[in-house]
C-alpha positions in Angstrom: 9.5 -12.5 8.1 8.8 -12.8 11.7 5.8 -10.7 11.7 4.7 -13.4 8.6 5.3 -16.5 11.1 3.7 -14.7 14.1 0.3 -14.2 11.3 0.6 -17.8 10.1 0.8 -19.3 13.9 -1.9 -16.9 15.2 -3.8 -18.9 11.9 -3.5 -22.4 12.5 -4.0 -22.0 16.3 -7.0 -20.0 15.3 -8.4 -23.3 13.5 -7.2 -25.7 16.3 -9.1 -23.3 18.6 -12.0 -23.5 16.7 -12.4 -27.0 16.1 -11.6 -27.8 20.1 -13.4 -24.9 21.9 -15.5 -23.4 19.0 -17.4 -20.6 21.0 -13.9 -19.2 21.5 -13.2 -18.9 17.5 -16.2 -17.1 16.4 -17.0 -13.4 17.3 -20.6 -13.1 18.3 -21.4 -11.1 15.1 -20.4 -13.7 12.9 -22.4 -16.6 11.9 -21.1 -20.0 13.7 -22.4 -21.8 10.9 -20.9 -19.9 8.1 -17.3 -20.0 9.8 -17.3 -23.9 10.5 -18.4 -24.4 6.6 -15.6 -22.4 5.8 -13.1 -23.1 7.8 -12.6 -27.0 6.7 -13.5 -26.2 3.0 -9.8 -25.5 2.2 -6.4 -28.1 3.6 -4.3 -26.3 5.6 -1.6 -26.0 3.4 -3.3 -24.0 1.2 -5.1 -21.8 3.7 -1.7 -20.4 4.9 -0.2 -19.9 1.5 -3.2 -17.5 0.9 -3.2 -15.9 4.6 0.5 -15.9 3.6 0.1 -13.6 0.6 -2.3 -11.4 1.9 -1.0 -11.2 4.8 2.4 -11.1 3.8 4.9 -11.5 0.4 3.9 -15.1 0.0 2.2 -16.5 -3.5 -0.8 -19.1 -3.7 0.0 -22.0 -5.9 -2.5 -22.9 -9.1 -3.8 -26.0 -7.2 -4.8 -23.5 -3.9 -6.2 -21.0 -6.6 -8.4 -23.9 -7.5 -9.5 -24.7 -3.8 -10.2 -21.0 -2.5 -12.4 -20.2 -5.5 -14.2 -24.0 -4.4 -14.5 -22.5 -1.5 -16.2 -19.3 -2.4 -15.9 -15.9 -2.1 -18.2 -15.4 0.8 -15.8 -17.8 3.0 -12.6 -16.3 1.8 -13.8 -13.0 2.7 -14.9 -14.0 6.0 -11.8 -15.6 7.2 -9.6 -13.1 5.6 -11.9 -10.2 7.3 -11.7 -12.5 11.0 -7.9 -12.3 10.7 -7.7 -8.6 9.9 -9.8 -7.6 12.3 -6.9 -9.0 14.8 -6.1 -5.7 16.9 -2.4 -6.3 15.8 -3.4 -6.4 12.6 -6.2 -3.4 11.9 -4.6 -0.5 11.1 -3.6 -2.1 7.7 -7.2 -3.7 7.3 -8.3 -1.7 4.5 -4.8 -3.0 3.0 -5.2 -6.6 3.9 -8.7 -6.2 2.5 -7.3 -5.0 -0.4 -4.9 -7.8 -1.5 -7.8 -10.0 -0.3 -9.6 -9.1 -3.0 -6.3 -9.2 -5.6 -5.8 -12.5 -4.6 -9.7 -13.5 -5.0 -9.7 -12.2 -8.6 -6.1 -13.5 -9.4 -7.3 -16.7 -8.2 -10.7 -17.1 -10.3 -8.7 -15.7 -13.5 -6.5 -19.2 -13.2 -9.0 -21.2 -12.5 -10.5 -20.6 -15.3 -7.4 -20.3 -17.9 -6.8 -23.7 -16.7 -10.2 -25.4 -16.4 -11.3 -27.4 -18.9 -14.2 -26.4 -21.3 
């Protein structure tokens, strides 16, 4: 559970970091652009229930399921991808990239179920 807080800090300063000293957010192989689109496309709230469960043992609520797949799958990916790269984080990447992914298409199948026609 610790390890889970640590992750969820290291995210939110991450995105107070980025909108006061934004050089300092962004790795110089990533697009500037494409992080500061993504990065206020989603409330807070609901961007650490998802770093939560993919991160962690936490599960994204219906009305976050509807704002990740608003904010697209190119975003989620790059955020989640920025946070796994983390050197505390990397040698379960391939995991993290994994439930990434479960979460993306868990995410998009509720959406849909509860979208109207």
């Amino acid at each position: 559970m610790a390890k889970l807080n640590f992750i969820m800090l290291s995210f939110v300063v991450l995105v107070v970091a980025n909108t006061c000293v934004p050089s300092l957010a962004v790795e110089e192989n990533e697009p500037k652009k494409l992080w500061d689109q993504c990065v206020v496309k989603i409330s807070p709230n609901c961007a650490l229930k998802i770093i939560s469960q993919v991160f962690g043992d936490g599960v994204v609520s219906i009305p976050c399921c509807k704002e990740l797949v608003q904010e697209g799958k190119e975003c989620h990916d790059t955020l989640v991808k920025y946070i796994a790269d983390r050197p505390s984080l990397i040698g379960n990447e391939s995991k993290y990239l994994q439930k990434r992914d479960e979460v993306w298409a868990y995410c998009v199948s509720v959406s849909k179920a509860v979208s109207p026609a």
